[in-house]
MARDREN-759272 format. One record per residue: residue number from 1; residue in one letter; x, y, z of N, C-alpha, C in turn. Coordinates in Angstrom, 2 decimals. Last residue first. Layout:
BEGIN
NUM A X Y Z X Y Z X Y Z
...
This chain:
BEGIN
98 X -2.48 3.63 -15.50 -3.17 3.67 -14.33 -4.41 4.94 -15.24
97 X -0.20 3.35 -17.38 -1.70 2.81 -17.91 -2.73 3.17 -16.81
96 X 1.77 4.63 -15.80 0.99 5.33 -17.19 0.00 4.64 -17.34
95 X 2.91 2.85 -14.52 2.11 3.81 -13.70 1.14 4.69 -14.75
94 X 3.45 0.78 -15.91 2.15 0.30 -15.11 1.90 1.80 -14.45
93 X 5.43 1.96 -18.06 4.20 1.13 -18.47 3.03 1.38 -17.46
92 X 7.39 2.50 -15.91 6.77 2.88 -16.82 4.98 2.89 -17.28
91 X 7.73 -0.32 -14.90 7.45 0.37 -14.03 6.62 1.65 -14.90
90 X 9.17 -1.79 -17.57 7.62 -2.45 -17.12 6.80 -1.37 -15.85
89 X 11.51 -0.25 -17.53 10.21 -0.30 -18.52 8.94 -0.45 -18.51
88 X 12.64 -1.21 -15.59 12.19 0.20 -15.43 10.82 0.45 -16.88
87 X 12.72 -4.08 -16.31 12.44 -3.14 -14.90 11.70 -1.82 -14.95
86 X 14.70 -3.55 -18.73 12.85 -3.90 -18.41 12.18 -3.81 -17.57
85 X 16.53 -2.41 -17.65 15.80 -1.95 -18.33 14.68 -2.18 -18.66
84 X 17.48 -4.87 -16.12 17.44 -3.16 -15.95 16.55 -2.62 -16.30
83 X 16.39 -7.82 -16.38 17.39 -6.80 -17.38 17.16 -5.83 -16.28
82 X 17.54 -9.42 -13.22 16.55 -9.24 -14.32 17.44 -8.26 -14.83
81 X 18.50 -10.14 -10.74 19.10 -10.41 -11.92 18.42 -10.42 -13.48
80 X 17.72 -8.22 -7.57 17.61 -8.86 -9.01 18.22 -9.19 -10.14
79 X 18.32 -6.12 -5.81 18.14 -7.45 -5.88 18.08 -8.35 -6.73
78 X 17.91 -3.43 -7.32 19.23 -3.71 -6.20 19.06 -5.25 -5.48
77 X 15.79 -3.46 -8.49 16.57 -3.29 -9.54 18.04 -3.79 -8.25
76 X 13.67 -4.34 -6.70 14.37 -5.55 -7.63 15.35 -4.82 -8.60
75 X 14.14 -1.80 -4.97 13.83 -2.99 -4.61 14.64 -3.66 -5.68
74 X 12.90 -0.16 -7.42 14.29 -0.16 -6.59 14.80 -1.20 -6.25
73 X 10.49 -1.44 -7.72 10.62 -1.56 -8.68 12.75 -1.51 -8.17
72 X 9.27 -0.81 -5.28 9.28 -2.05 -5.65 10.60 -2.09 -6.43
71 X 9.32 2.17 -5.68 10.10 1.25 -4.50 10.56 -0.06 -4.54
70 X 7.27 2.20 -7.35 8.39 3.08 -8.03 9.62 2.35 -6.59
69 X 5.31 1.42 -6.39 5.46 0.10 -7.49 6.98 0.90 -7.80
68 X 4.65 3.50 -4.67 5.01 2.08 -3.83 5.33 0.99 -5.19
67 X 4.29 5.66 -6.19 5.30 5.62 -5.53 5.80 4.36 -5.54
66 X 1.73 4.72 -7.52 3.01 4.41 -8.50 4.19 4.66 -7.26
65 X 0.04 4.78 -5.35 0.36 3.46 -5.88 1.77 3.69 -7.03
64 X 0.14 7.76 -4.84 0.44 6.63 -3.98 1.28 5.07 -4.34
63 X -0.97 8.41 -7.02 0.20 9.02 -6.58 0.80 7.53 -5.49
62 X -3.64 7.57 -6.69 -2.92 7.29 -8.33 -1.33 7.39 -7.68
61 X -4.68 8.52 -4.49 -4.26 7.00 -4.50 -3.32 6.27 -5.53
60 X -4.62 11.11 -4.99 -3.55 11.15 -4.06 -3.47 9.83 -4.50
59 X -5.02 11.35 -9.13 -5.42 11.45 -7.41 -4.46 11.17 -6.73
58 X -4.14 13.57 -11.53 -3.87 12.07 -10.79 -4.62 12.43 -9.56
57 X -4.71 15.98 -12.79 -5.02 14.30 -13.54 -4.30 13.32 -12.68
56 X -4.26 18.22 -11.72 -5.13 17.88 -11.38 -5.58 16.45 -12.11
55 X -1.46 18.41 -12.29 -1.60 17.58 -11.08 -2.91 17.57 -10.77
54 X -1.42 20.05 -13.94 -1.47 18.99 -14.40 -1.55 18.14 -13.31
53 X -0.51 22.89 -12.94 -1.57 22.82 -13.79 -1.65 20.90 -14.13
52 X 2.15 22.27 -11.29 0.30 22.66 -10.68 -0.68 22.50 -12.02
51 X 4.01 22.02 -12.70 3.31 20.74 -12.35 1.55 20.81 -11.65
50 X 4.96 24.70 -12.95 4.83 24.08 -14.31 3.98 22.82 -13.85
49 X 5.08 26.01 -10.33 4.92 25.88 -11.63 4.13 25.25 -12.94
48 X 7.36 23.76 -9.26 5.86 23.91 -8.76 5.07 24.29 -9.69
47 X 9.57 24.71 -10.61 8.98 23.22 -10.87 7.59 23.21 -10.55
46 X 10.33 27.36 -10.29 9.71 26.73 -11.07 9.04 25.35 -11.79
45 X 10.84 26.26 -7.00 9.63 27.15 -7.38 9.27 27.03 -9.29
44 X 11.60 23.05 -6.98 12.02 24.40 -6.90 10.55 24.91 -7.34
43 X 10.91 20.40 -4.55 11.10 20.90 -5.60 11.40 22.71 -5.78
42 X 10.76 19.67 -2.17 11.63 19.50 -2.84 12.10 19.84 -4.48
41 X 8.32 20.12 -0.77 8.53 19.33 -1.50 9.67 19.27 -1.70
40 X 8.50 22.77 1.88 7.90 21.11 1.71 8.29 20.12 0.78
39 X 9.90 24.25 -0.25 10.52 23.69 0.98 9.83 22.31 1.40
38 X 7.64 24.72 -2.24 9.02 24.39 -2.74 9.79 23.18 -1.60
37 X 5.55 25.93 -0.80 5.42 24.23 -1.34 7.01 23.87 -1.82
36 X 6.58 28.79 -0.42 6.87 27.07 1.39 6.38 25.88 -0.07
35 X 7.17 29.84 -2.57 8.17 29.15 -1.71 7.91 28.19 -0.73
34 X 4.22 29.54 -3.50 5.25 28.62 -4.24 6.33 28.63 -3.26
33 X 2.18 29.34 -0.27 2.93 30.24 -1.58 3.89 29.32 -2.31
32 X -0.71 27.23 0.30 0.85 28.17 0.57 1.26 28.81 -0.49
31 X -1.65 24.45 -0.72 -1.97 25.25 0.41 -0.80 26.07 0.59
30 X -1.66 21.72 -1.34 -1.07 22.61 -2.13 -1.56 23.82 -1.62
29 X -1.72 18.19 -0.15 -1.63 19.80 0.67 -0.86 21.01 -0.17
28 X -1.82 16.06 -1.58 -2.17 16.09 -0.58 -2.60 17.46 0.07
27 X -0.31 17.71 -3.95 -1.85 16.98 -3.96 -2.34 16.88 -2.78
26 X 2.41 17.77 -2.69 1.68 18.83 -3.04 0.19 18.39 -3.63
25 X 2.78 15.11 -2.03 2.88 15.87 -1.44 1.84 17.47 -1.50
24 X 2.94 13.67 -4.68 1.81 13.32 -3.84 1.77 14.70 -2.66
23 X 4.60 15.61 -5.92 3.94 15.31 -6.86 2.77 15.00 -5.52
22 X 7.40 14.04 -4.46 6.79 15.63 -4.50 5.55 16.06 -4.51
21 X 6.99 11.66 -5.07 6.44 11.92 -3.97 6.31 13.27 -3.75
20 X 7.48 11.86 -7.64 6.25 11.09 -7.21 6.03 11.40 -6.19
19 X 10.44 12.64 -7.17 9.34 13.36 -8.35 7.95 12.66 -7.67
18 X 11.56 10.38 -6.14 11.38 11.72 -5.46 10.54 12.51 -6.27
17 X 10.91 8.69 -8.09 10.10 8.40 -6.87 10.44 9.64 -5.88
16 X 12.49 8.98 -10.13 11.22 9.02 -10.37 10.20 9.18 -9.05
15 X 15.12 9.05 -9.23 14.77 10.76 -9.69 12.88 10.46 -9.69
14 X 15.44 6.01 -9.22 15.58 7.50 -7.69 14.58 8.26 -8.16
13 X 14.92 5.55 -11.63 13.76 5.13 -10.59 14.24 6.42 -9.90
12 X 17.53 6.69 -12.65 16.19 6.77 -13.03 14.93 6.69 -12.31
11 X 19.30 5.19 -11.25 19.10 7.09 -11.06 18.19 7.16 -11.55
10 X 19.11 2.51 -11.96 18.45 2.86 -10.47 18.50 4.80 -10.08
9 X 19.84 2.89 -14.70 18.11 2.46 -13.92 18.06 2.97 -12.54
8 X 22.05 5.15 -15.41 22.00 3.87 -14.90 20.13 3.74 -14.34
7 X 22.21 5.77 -19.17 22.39 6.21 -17.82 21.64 5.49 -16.99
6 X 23.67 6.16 -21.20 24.07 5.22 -20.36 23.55 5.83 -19.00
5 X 21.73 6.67 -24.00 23.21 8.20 -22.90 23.57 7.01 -22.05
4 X 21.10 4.37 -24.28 21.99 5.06 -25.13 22.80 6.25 -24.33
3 X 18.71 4.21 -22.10 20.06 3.31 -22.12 21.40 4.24 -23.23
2 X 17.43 6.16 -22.61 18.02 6.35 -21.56 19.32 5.84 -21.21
1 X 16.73 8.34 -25.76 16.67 7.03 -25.13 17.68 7.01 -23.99
């Protein structure tokens, strides 16, 4: 559990929406050797890896839309006086049920 290690919502979202956009990146254009998708994305070569086989269950629009709810979601965690954690909970929730 995330809250128990203490670890703060808005590193959570971060880490989620650079992951998401990796993620759209290489959907958009997985064209190259694991090193250039690495450089393009941001991710490391074994990350590429391990995410190619499963990136065929989202589309670019799937990708898209959780980015922009994964911004939102920043957004009201650095504006808002809502829990944290439900924030990130409810962000959760809506990109998984997609």
């Amino acid at each position: 559990n995330l809250r128990t290690q203490n670890i703060e919502p808005i590193i959570i979202v971060a880490v989620l929406g650079k992951t998401l956009n990796g993620l759209a990146l290489l959907k958009s254009d997985s064209s190259g050797t694991d090193n250039e998708l690495a450089n393009r994305t941001g991710f490391f070569n074994w990350q590429i890896k391990r995410v190619m086989p499963h990136l065929s269950k989202w589309s670019v629009k799937q990708l898209r839309d959780a980015l922009s709810r994964t911004f939102e979601c920043e957004g009201d965690l650095k504006n808002s006086r809502s829990p944290e954690y439900a924030l990130v909970e409810s962000l959760t929730v809506s990109i998984l049920g997609d």
